[in-house]
PALUMDO-453658 format. One line per 4 residues: number of its first residue (from 1); their letters; for each residue x, y, z of C-alpha. Coordinates in steps of 0.5 Angstrom, whole numbers, always signed. Each point is the difference from the previous one (the first is absolute). Example, Ala and Ser with C-alpha at 12.3 -4.5 7.8 and 13.67 -1.06 7.14 Angstrom:
% PALUMDO-453658
1) AS) +25/-9/+16; +2/+7/-2
This chain:
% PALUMDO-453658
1) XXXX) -212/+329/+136; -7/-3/-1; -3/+5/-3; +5/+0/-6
5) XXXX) +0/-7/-1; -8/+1/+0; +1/+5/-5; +4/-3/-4
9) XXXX) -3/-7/-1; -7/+3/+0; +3/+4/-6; +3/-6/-4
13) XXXX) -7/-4/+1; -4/+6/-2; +5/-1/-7; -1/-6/+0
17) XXXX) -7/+1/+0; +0/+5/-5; +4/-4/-5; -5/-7/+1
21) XXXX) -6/+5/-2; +4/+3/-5; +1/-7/-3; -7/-2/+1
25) XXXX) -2/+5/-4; +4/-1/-6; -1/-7/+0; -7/+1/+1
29) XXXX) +0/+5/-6; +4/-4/-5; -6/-5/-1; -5/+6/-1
33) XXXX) +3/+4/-5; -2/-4/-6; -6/+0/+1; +0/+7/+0
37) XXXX) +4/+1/-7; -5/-5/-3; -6/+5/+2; +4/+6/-2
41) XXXX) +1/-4/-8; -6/+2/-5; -5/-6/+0; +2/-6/-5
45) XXXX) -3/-6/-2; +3/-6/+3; +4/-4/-5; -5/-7/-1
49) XXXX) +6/-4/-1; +3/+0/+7; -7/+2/+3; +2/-7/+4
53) XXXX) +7/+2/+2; -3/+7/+2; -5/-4/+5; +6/-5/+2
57) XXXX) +5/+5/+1; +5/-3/-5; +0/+5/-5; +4/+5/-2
61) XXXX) -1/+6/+4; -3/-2/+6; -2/+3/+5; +0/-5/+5
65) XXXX) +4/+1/+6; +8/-3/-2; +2/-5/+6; +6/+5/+1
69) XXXX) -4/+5/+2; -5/-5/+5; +8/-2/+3; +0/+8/+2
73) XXXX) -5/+1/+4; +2/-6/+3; +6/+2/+3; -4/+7/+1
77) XXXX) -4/-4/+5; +5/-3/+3; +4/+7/+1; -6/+2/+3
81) XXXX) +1/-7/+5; +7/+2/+1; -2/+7/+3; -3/-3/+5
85) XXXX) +6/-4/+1; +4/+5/+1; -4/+3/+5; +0/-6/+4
89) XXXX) +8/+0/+0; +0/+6/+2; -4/+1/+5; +3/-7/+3
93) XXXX) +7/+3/+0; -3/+6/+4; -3/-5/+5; +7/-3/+2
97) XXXX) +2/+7/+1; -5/+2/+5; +0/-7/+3; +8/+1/+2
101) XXXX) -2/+8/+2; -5/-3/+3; +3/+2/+8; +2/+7/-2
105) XXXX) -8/+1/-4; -3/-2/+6; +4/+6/+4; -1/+5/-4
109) XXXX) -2/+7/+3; -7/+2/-1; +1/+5/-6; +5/-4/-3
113) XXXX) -4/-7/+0; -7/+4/-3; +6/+2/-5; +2/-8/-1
117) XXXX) -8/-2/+0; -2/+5/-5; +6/-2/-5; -2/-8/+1
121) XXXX) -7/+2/-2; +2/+4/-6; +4/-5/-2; -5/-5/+0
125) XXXX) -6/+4/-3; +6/+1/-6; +1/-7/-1; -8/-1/+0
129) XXXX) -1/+5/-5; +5/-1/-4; -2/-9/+0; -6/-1/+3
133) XXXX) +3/-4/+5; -1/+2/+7; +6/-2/+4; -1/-4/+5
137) XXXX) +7/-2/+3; +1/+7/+0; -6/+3/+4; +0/-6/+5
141) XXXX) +7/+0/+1; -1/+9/+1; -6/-1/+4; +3/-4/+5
145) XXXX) +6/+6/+1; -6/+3/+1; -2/-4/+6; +6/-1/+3
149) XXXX) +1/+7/+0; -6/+2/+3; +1/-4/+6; +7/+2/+1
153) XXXX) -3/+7/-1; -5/+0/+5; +5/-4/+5; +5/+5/+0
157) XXXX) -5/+5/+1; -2/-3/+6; +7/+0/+2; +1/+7/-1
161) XXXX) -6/+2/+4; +2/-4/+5; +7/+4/+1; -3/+5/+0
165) XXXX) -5/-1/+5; +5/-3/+5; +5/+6/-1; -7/+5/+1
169) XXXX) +1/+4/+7; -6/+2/-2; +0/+8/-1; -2/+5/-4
173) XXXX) +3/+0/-6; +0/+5/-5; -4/-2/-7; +5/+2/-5
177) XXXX) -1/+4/-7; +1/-9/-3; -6/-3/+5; -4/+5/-2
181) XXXX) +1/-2/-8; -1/-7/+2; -6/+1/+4; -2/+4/-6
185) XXXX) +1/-6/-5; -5/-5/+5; -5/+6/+0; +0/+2/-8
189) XXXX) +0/-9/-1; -7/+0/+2; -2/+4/-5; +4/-1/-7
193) XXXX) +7/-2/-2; +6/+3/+3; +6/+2/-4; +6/-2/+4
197) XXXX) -2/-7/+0; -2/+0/-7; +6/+3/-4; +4/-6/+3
201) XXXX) -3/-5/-6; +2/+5/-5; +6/-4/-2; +2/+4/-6
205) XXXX) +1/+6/+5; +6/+1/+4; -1/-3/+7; -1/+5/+6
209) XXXX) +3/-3/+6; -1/+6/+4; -6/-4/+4; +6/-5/+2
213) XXXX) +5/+5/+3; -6/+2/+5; -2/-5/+6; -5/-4/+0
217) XXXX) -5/+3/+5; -1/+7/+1; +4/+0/+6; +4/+6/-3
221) XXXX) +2/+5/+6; +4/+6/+1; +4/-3/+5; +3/+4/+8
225) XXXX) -2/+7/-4; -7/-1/-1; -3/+1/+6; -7/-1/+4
229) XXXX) -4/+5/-1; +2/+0/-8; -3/-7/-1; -4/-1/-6
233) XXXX) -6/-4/+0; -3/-5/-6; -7/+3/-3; -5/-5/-2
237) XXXX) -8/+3/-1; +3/+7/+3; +1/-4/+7; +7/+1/+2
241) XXXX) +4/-7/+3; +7/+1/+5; +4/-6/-2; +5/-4/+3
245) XXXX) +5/-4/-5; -5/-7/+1; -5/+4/-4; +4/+3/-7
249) XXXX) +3/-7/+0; -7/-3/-1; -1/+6/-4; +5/-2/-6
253) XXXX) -1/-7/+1; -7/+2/-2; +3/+4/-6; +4/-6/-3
257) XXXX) -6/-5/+0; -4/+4/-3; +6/+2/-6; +1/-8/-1
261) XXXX) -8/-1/-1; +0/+6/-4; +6/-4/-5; -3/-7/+0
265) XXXX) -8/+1/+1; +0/-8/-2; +3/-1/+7; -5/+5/+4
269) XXXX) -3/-6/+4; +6/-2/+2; +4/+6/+2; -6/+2/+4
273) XXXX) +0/-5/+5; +8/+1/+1; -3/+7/+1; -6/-1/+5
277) XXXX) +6/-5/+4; +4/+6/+0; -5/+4/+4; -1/-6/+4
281) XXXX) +6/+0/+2; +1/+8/+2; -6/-1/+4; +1/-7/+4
285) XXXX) +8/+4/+1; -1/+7/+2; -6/-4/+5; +7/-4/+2
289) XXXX) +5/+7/+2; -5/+4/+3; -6/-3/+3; +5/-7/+2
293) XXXX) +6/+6/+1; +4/-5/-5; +4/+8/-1; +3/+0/+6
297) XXXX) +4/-7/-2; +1/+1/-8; +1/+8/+1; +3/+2/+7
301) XXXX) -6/+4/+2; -1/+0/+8; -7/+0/+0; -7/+0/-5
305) XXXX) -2/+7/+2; -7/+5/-2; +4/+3/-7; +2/-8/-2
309) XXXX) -7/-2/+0; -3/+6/-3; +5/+0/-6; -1/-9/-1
313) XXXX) -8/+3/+1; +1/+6/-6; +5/-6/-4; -7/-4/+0
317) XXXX) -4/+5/-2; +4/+2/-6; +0/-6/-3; -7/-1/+2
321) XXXX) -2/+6/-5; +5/-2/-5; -4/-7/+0; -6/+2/-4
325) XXXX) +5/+3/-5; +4/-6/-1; -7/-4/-1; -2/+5/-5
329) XXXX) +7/-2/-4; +0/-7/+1; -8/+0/-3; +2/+4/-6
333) XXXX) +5/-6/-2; -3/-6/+2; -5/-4/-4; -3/-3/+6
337) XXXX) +2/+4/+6; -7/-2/+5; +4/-4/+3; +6/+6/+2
341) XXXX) -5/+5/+2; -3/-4/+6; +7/-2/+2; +2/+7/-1
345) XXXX) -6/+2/+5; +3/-6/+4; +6/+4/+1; -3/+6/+1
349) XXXX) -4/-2/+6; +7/-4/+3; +3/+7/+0; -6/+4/+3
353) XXXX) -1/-6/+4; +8/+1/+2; -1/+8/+1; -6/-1/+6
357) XXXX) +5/-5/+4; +5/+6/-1; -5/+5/+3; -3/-5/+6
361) XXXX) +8/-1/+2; +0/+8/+0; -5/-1/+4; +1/-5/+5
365) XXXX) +7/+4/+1; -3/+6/+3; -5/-5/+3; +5/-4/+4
369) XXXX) +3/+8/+1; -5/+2/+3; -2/-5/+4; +8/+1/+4
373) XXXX) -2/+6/+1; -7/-2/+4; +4/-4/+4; +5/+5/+3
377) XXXX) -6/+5/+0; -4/-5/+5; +7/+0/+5; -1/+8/+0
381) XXXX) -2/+3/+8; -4/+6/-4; -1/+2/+8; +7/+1/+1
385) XXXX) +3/+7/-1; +2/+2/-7; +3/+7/-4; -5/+2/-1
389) XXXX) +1/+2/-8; +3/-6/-1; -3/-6/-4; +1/-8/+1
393) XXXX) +5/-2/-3; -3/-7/-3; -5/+6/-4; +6/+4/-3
397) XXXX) +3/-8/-3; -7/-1/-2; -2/+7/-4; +8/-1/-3
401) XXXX) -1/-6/-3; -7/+1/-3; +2/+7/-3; +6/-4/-3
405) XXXX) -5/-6/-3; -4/+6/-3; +6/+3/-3; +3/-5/-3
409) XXXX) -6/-3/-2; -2/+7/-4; +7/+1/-3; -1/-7/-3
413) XXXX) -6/-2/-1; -7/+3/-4; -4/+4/+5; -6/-5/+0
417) XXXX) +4/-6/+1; +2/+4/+7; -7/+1/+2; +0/-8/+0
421) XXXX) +6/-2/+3; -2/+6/+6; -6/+0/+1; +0/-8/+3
425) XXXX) +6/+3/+4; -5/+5/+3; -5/-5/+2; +5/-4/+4
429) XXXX) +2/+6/+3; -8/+2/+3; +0/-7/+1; +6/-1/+4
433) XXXX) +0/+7/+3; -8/+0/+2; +1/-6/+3; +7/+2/+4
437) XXXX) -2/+7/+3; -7/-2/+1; +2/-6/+5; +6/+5/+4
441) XXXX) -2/+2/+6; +2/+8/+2; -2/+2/+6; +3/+7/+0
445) XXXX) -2/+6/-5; +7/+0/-1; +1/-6/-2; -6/+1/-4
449) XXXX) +3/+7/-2; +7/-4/-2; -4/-6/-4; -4/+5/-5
453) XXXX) +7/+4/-2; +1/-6/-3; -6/+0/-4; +0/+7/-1
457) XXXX) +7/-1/-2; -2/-6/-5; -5/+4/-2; +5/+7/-2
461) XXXX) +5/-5/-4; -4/-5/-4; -7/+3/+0; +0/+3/-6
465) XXXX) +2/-7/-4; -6/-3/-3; -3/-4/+5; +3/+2/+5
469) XXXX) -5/+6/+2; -5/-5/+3; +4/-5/+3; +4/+7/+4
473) XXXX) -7/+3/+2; -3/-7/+2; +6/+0/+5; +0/+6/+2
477) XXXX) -7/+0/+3; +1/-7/+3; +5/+2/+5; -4/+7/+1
481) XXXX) -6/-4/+1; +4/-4/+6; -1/+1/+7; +5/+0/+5
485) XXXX) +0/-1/+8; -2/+6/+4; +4/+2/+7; -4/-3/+6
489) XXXX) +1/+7/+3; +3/+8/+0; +6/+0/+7; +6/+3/+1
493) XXXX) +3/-6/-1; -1/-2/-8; +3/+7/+0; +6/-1/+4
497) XXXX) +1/-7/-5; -1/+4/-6; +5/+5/+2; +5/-7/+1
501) XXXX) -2/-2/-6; +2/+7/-4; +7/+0/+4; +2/-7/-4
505) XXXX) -3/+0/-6; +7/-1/-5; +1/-7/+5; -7/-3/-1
509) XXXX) +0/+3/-8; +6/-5/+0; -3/-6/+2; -5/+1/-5
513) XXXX) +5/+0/-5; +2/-7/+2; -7/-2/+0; -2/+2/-7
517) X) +8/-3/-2
């Protein structure tokens, strides 16, 4: 509707225009044309009897300009004020017409209000081209939709975000075929324009709504039919990224900042605050649900496990490396972005501020675990009799639960983030474990026999991990190195003791159970 009504006066006022200059020129030659009929003539001598006359410009054939001709221009001239009027009453009624539209505009999509701007602003430089008049109600009353909807714009993305936050359980989510277009439209915006969000201001195409009928986040999966192992993963700098839904949610938020800025540059130093406070809020939200277990409420999960803090730490990561990529767009259509750019590095140290507190809750848990096992280790009785192949229980959990931290941790995360997160694990290990076996006494080479299948055992499952090597070898030789109480002497008696004590092995194994549950 508008962009005919824009049309239709734009063309009657660039007429009206045509005509005025039309008039003028007409007008403006009617009073040179005898003087150039004059010069054409052959030379004569003036006639001395209306010498006089001629100088006065009472004579007969005067070239004096006729006061009817003076009445033309001046009717010519308030044409040409008339023209001015007219776009003032023109642009007038249209502002009564958007001040009524006033709700609807101001919650608008995204693609049609950068159509609904664009349109204004055509109108407007139209009216200024075809008057001089610059159209003041009209742009403050345009530029006031334009805050409006950019507040109402930021907040319904908050709200987005946060819905799908609280509904997130926090698994690996597919990265569809429409998050990887998205996160190439952030990664292509820092270094030239992109097409997508141009085309929307070319109002004499067709309008493509395409856009519109996918989500606003990435977060487009196959559904029950994908399965786990086809999950794909986001590239950014050849660095691959396991999402959870949190993650692409944020992703196409991004994208929609990033789309509005491009369609009003003059706003950019707006918009990128409600962006920075956007990324705020992902940060100060994922850190409520995983770290402050806020999922186990807002999306029924039982408990915050390794794999959801490991995807919460890769969401962060991600965002991390997409921040130099939004600085860069912002800087390229800001005037004065000194200001941005250090917020920018103010949010970024937030989310790597964020992601250590997530790999010192990794390991504080293993720490916590470890220091469990300790304990049931310390009630153990390594002299009493044992299966002789058989490890402690307490060390078959502890070799479980780190091998299922490092699997997790290596399907989800980059390798060198791993090394930071098990590298401190295995050194609350040396330390917890160097201690706890270094204070038990074992006074039989059994027991010590029985302790250092446990090492040993340590040693075969988890040994080869990076950092665990060193930790295994130093446990291994601190329980050889131990000394055990030797028999007082060599009789027939400790024999018949250690008869007896072959004849009950399966009832004193079972006691040993007891203990060690």
């Amino acid at each position: 509707m508008l962009k005919k009504i824009y049309a239709n006066v734009g063309e009657a006022l660039r007429r009206l225009g045509t005509q005025v200059k039309v008039l003028l020129d007409v007008t403006s030659s009617l009073g040179s044309a005898p003087v150039s009929v004059s010069l054409m003539s052959p030379p004569r001598s003036p006639n001395p009897r209306t010498m006089d006359g001629y100088l006065n410009g009472s004579a007969k054939g005067s070239v004096g300009l006729p006061p009817i001709q003076q009445e033309d221009v001046q009717r010519a001239l308030d044409l040409s004020s008339l023209l001015g009027q007219a776009v003032d009453i023109a642009q007038a009624q249209i502002t009564k017409i958007l001040k009524v539209r006033s709700e609807q505009s101001t919650h608008l999509t995204l693609s049609r209000f950068l159509r609904y701007f664009t349109l204004n602003r055509l109108f407007a430089d139209e009216c200024e081209a075809v008057s001089g008049r610059g159209g003041t109600a009209l742009k403050t009353l345009v530029n006031a939709h334009i805050k409006d909807f950019v507040n109402q714009f930021a907040d319904a993305e908050r709200q987005r975000m946060v819905q799908d936050m609280d509904a997130d359980r926090w698994d690996a989510k597919d990265f569809s075929d429409w998050g990887a277009l998205l996160l190439a439209r952030v990664l292509e915006g820092s270094t030239k324009e992109v097409k997508a969000w141009t085309k929307g201001s070319l109002i004499w195409e067709e309008e493509h709504t395409a856009n519109e009928d996918q989500p606003h986040h990435g977060a487009v999966t196959n559904g029950n039919s994908t399965s786990k192992d086809k999950v794909r993963s986001a590239t950014i700098d050849e660095q691959k990224y396991i999402l959870p839904e949190s993650a692409m949610t944020v992703l196409g938020g991004i994208e929609n900042f990033e789309h509005l800025i491009s369609g009003i540059p003059s706003m950019t130093q707006e918009i990128t605050s409600s962006l920075l406070e956007y990324l705020k809020l992902f940060n100060s939200r994922s850190s409520q649900l995983i770290l402050g277990a806020g999922a186990t409420r807002s999306a029924g999960l039982k408990n915050i496990t390794t794999k959801h803090l490991a995807l919460a730490s890769q969401a962060l990561n991600f965002v991390i490396a997409l921040i130099p990529h939004i600085r860069e767009f912002v800087r390229r259509h800001s005037t004065a972005s000194g200001n941005l750019m250090t917020e920018f590095d103010k949010i970024k140290r937030l989310y790597q501020e964020h992601q250590s507190g997530i790999h010192d809750k990794l390991v504080d848990i293993m720490s916590g675990r470890a220091s469990t096992h300790v304990s049931v280790m310390k009630k153990i009785d390594w002299d009493a009799p044992s299966d002789a192949q058989a490890v402690s229980p307490y060390m078959e959990t502890l070799v479980k639960e780190t091998t299922t931290l490092h699997k997790v941790l290596s399907k989800h995360l980059p390798e060198i983030t791993v090394g930071m997160i098990m590298h401190p694990v295995f050194a609350s290990y040396r330390e917890q474990w160097g201690k706890a076996y270094g204070e038990t006494e074992v006074k039989t080479p059994a027991g010590k026999e029985r302790m250092l299948r446990d090492v040993e055992f340590f040693n075969s499952r988890i040994g080869k991990l990076d950092g665990a090597g060193e930790i295994a070898g130093f446990l291994i030789q601190l329980v050889k190195n131990k000394r055990t109480a030797q028999p007082a002497a060599e009789d027939p008696a400790p024999a018949q003791k250690d008869d007896t004590e072959t004849a009950l092995p399966p009832s004193q194994s079972s006691d040993a159970e007891k203990v060690v549950t």
